[in-house]
PASEBA-1860 file (N, C-alpha, C; in nm, 3 decimals):
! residues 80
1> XXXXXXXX> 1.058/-2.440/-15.399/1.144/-2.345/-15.330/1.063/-2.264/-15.230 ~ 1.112/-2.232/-15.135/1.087/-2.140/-15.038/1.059/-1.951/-15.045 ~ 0.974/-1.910/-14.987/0.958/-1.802/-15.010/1.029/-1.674/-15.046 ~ 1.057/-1.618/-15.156/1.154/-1.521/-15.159/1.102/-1.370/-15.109 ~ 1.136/-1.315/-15.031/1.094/-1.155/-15.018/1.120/-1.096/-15.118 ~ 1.063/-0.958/-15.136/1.117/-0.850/-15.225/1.228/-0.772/-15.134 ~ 1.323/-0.738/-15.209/1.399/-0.642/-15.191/1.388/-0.544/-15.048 ~ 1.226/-0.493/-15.023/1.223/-0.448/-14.953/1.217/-0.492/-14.760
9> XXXXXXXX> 1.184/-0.607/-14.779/1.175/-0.715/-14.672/1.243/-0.780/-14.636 ~ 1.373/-0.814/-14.721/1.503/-0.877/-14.698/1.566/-0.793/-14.571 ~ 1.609/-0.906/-14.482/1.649/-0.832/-14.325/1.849/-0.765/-14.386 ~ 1.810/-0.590/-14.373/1.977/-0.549/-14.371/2.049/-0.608/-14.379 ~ 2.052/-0.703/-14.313/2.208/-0.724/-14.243/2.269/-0.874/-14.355 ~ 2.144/-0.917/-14.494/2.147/-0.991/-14.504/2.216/-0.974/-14.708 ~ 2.231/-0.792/-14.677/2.280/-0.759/-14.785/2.399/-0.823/-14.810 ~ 2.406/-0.808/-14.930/2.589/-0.987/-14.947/2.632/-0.965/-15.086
17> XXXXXXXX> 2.731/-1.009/-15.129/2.839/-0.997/-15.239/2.758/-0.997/-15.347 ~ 2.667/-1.067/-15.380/2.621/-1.047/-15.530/2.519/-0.929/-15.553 ~ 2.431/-0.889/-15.455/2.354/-0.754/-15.497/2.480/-0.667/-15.496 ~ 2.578/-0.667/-15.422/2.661/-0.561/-15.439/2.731/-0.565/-15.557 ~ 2.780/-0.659/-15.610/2.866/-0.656/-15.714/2.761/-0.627/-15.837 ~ 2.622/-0.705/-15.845/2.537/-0.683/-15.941/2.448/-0.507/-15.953 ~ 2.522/-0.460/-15.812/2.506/-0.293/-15.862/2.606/-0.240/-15.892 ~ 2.726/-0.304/-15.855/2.824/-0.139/-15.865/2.840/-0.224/-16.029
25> XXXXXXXX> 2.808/-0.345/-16.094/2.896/-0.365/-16.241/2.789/-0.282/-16.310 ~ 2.644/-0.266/-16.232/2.552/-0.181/-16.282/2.602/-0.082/-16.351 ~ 2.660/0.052/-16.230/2.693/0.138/-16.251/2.814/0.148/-16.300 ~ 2.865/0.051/-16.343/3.029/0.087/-16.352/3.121/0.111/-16.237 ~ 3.106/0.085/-16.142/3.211/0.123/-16.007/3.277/0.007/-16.007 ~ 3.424/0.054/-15.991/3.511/-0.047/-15.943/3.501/-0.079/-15.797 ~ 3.591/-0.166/-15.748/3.581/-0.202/-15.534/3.662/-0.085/-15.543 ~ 3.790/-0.026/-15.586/3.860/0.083/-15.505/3.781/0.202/-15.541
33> XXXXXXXX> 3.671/0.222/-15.635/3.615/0.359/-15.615/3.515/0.383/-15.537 ~ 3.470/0.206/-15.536/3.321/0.250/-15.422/3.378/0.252/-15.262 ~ 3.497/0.156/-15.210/3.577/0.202/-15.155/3.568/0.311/-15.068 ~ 3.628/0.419/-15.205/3.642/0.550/-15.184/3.455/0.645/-15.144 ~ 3.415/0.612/-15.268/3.246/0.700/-15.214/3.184/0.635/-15.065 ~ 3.228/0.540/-15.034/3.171/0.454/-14.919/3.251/0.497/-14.773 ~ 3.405/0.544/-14.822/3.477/0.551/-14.713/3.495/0.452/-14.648 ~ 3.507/0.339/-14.713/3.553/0.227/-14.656/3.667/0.177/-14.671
41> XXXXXXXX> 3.808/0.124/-14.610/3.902/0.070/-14.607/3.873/-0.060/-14.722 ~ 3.944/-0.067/-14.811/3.940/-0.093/-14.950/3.930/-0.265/-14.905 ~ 4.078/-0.301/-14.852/4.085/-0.436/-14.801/3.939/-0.467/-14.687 ~ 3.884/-0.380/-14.642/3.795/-0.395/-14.509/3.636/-0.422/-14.652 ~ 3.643/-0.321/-14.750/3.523/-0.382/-14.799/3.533/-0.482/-14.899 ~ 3.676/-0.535/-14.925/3.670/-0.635/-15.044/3.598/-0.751/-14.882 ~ 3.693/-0.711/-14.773/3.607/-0.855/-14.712/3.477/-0.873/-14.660 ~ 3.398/-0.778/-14.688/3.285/-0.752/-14.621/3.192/-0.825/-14.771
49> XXXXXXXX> 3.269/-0.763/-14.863/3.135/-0.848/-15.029/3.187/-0.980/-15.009 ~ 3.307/-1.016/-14.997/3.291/-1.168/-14.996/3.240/-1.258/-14.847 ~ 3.210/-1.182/-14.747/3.116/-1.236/-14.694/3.200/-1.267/-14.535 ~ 3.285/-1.239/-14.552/3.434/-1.296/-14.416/3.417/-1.128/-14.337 ~ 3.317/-1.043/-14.355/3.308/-0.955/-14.257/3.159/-0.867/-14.284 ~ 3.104/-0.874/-14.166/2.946/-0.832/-14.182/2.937/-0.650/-14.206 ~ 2.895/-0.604/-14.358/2.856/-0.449/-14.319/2.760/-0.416/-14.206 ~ 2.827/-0.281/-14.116/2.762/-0.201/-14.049/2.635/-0.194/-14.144
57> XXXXXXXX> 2.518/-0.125/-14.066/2.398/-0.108/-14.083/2.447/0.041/-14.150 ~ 2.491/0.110/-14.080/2.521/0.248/-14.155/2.621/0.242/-14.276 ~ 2.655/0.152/-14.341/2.781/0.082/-14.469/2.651/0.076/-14.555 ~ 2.557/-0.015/-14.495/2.440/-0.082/-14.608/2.366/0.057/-14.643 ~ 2.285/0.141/-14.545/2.263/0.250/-14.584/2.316/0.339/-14.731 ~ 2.442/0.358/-14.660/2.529/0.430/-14.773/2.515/0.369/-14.890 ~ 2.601/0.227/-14.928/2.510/0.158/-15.027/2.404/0.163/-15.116 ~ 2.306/0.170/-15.009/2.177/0.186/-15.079/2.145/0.314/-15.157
65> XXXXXXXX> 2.165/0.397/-15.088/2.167/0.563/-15.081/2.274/0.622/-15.202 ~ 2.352/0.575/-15.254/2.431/0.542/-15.286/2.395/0.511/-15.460 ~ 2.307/0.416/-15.475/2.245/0.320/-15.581/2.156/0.414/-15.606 ~ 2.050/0.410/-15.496/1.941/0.483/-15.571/1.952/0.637/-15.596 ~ 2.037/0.700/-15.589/2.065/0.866/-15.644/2.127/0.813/-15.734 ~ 2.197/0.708/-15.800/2.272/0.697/-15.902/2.126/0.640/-16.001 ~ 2.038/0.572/-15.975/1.890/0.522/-15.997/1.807/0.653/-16.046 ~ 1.796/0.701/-15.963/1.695/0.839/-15.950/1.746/0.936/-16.090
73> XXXXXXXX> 1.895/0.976/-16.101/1.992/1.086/-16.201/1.972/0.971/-16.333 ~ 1.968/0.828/-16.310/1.998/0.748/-16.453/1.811/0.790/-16.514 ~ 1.731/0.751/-16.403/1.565/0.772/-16.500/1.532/0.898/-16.532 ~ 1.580/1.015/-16.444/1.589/1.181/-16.515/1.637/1.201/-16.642 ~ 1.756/1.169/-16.609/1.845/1.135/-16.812/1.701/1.108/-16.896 ~ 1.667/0.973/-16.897/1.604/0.906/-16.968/1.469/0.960/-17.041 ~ 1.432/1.021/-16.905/1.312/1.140/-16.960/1.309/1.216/-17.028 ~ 1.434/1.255/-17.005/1.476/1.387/-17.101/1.482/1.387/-17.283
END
């Protein structure tokens, strides 16, 4: 097989349905709540995870931003 990047090297734009779905089942988010925290048109982001419409760069952001404060509050807990 061919070279895999880390996470961090993967080009934006190349974010796609399964990291997304394999975070929000992370966190527990449904599509109509992330949807909602995302401000995205519900029908506009079911088509964007299955791949029939490309997220904005500022969508993936949020996303991310998104994960890792939900990341950051889950390892604080943990410390505690």
């Amino acid at each position: 097989m061919g070279y895999m990047p880390d996470d961090e090297h993967v080009d934006k734009e190349l974010v796609n349905m399964e990291r997304i779905m394999e975070l929000y089942r992370e966190y527990g988010y449904t599509i109509p709540e992330l949807s909602e925290v995302l401000e995205i048109n519900q029908f506009d982001l079911e088509l964007k995870i299955t791949g029939r419409k490309h997220f904005k760069k500022a969508e993936i952001e949020a996303i991310e931003d998104l994960f890792f404060l939900e990341k950051d509050e889950l390892m604080k807990e943990e410390v505690r």
